[in-house]
Every structure is written in structure tokens, then in C-alpha cells.
C-alpha positions in Angstrom: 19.1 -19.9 -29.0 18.2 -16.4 -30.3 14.5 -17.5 -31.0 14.5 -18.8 -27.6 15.8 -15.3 -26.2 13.4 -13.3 -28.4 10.3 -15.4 -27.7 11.2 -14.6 -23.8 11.4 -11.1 -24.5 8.5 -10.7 -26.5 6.8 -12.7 -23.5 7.9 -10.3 -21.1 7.2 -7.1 -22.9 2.9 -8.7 -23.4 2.9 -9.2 -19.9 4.5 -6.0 -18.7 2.2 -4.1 -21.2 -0.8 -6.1 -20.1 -1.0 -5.6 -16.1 -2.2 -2.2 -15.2 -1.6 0.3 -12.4 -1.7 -1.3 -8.8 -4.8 0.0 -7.0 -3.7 2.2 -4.7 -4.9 1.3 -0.9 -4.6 3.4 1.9 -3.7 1.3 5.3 -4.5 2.4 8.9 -1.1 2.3 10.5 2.3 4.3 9.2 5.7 3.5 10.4 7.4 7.3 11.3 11.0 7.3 12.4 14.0 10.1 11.2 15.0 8.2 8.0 11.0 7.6 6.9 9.9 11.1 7.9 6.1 12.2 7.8 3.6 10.3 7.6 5.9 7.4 7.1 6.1 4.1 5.5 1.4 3.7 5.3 2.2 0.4 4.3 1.2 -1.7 7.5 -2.7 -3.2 7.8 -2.3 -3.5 11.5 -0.8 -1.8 14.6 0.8 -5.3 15.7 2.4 -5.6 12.0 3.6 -2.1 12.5 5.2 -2.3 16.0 6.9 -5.6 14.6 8.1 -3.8 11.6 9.9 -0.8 14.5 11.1 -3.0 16.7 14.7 -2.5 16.9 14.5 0.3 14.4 14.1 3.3 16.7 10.6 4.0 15.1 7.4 4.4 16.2 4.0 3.9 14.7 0.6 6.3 14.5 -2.5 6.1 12.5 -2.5 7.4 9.0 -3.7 10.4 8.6 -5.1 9.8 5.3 -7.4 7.5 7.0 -7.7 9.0 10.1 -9.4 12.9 8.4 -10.7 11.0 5.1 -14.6 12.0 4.4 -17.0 8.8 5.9 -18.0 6.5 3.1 -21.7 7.0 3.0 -24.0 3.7 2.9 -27.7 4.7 1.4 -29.9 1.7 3.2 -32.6 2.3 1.6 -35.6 4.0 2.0 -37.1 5.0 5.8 -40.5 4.8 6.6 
């Protein structure tokens, strides 16, 4: 029984050492209510999954603003003739 146990651990603690950070993503549309405060709960990849998310909840939802003032990505297309 206590081979059993430590082969689980030993299991665990590979795969907890192996995973790395999650990537960090920044979503369009942030729940903000009293409890949440400002900017809010970014966690929501549309404005229909957000208003879902506050119904009920006296909450409200708004753009990110990470997303909203965040520098254009900028696409080189090649050269222009």
C-alpha cells in the first residue's frame, strides 16, 4: 500500500513540475460589478458570455481595457511596388 501511495505521489510531483506557466490571454469583455471592482473579472471571450455570466448578479459588462488601448499588432505584407 505505501508503494502504491508513493508511486502516486512521485507521479504527481513529475507532472506538477513538468507543466509550465498558463499563457496568459487577454479577452475582450470584463465582468465589473461592486464585489469584482475595476476592470473586473477579463475572463469572458464574448459580450453574450459576459451578459450571461451578470445576469442576476447586479453586474454589468464593458470592454477590456487592456484590449481596448493595447498598441495594433503590426502585419509586414511584404514588399510594395
Amino acid at each position: 500500500m505505501k508503494s502504491v501511495l508513493l508511486g502516486l505521489m512521485a507521479t504527481c510531483a513529475i507532472v506538477a513540475a513538468s507543466s509550465g506557466p498558463a499563457a496568459a490571454r487577454d479577452y475582450p469583455y470584463c465582468l465589473q460589478s461592486r464585489g469584482v471592482g475595476i476592470p473586473g473579472d477579463c475572463s469572458y471571450a464574448s459580450y453574450a458570455q459576459c451578459r450571461a455570466s451578470a445576469s442576476g448578479r447586479n453586474a454589468d459588462c464593458n470592454i477590456n481595457p487592456r484590449v481596448a488601448f493595447s498598441e495594433p499588432r503590426y502585419r509586414w505584407r511584404g514588399p510594395r511596388y
